[in-house]
C-alpha positions in Angstrom: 0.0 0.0 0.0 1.5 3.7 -1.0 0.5 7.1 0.8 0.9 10.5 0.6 1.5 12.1 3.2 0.7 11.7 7.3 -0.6 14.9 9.0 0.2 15.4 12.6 -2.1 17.3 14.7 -5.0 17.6 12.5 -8.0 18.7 13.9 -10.4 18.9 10.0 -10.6 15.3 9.7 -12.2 13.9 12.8 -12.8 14.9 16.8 -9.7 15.7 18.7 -6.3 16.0 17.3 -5.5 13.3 15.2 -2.9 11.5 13.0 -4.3 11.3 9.5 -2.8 9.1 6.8 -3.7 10.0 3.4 -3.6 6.5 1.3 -2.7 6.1 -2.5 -6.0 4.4 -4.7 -9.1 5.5 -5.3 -11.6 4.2 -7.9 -14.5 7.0 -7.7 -12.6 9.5 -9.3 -15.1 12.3 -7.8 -15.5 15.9 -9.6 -13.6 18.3 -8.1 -12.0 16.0 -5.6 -10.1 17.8 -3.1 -6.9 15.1 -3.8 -6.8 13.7 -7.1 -3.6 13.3 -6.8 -4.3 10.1 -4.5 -6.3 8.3 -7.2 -3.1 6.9 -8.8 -2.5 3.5 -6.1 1.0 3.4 -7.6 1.8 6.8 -6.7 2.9 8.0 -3.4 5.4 6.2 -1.0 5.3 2.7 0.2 3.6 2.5 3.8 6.8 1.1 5.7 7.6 0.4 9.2 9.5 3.8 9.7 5.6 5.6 8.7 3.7 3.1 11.0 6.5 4.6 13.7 6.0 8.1 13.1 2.2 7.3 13.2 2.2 5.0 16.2 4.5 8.0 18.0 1.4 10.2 17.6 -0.8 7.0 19.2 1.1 7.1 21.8 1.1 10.8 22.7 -2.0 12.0 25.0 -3.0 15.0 22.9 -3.9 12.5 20.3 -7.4 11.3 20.3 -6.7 8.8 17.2 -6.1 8.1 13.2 -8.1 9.1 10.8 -7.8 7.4 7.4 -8.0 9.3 4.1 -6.7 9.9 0.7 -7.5 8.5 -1.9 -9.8 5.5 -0.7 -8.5 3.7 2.2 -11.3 1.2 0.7 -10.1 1.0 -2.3 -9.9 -2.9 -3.1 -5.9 -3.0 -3.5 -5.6 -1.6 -0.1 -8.1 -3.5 1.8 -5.7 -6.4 2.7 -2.8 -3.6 4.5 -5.4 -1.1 5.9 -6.8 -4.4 7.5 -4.1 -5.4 8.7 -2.8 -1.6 10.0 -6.4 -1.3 11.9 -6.5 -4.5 13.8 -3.0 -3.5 15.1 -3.5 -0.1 15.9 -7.2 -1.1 17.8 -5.1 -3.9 19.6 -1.8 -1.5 21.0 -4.0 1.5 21.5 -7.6 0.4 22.0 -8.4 3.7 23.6 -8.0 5.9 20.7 -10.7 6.2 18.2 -10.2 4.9 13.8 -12.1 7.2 11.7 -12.0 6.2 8.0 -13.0 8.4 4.7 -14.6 6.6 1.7 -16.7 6.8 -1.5 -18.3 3.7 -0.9 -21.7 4.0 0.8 -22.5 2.0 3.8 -25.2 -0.4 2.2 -22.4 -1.3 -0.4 -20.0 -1.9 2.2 -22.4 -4.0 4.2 -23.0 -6.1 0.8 -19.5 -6.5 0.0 -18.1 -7.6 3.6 -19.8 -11.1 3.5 -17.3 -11.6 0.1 -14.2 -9.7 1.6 -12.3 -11.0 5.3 -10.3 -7.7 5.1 -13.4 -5.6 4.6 -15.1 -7.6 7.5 -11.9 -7.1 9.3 -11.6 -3.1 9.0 -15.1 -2.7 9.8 -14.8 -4.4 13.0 -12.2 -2.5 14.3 -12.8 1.3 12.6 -15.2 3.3 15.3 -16.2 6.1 12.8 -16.9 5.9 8.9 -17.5 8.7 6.3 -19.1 7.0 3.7 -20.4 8.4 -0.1 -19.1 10.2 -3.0 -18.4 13.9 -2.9 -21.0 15.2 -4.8 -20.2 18.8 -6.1 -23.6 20.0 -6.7 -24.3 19.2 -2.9 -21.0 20.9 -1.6 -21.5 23.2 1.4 -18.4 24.6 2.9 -20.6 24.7 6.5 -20.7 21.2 6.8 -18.4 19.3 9.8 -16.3 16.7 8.7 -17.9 15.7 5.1 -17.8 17.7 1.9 -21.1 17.2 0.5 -24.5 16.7 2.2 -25.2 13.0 0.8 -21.9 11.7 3.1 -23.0 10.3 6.2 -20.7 10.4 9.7 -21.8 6.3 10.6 -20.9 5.0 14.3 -19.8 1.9 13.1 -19.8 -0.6 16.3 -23.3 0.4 16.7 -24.4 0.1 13.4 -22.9 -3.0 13.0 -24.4 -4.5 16.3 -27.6 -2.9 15.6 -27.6 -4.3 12.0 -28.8 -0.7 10.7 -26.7 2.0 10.0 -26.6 4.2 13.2 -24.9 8.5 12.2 -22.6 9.0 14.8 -23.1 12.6 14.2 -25.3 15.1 12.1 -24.1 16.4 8.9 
């Protein structure tokens, strides 16, 4: 799996300060997607144990309240396998600190597509917040907390999950 960048201190892409990694691949291809420059999922660096360091340092630290996960498509189907793999050992060394995820996959899709996909089943079982949807340009509203259009929904995903239903954590 490649990535772009890892923001320290961020406080646009989720409650608290957080770590955000922004991940290489995305298949949506949105209009006037604020990171296009993510879609490609051979650009970008190679995530490598010196970046899960520098973003396990931030884990460790109190001021952070977690990782959010971004890009590109942290969903996208080449990086399932890795982000699975990157959730279930961040949720087991730091189970206190929450996993928000970005995607432009809508929850029903997701739901569908995690009896098919371990990894899928995997991430959603151990991410505690999901964006889900497309941006949608004609539904932009700079206003909005944590999503860029209206038809994204901010999903509490343990409860969702339990409840069989998806469950907003949160209000667009």
């Amino acid at each position: 799996m490649r990535y772009h960048n890892v923001t320290h201190a961020d406080m646009l892409n989720g409650e608290g300060l957080r770590v955000v990694l922004w991940v290489s691949g995305c298949s949506h291809h949105c209009t006037a997607c604020q990171n296009p420059i993510t879609w490609n999922p051979d650009d970008g660096l190679i995530v490598d144990e010196e970046v899960k360091k520098e973003i396990f340092n931030d884990l460790e630290q109190d001021w952070c309240s977690g990782i959010t996960l971004s890009g590109g498509d942290p969903l996208y189907i080449g990086n399932r396998e890795e982000i699975a793999k990157l959730v279930s050992e961040i949720k087991n060394k730091y189970p206190n600190k929450s996993i928000w995820c970005y995607t432009g996959y809508t929850w029903d899709e997701l739901i569908k597509e995690k009896k098919k996909d371990k990894n899928l089943d995997i991430i959603l079982n151990n991410i505690d917040v999901l964006i889900d949807g497309k941006f949608v340009l004609k539904l932009a509203d700079v206003k909005l907390h944590y999503v860029g259009s209206s038809n994204q929904c901010i999903i509490d995903v343990k409860n969702s999950l339990i409840n069989n239903k998806k469950i907003l954590y949160m209000e667009v």
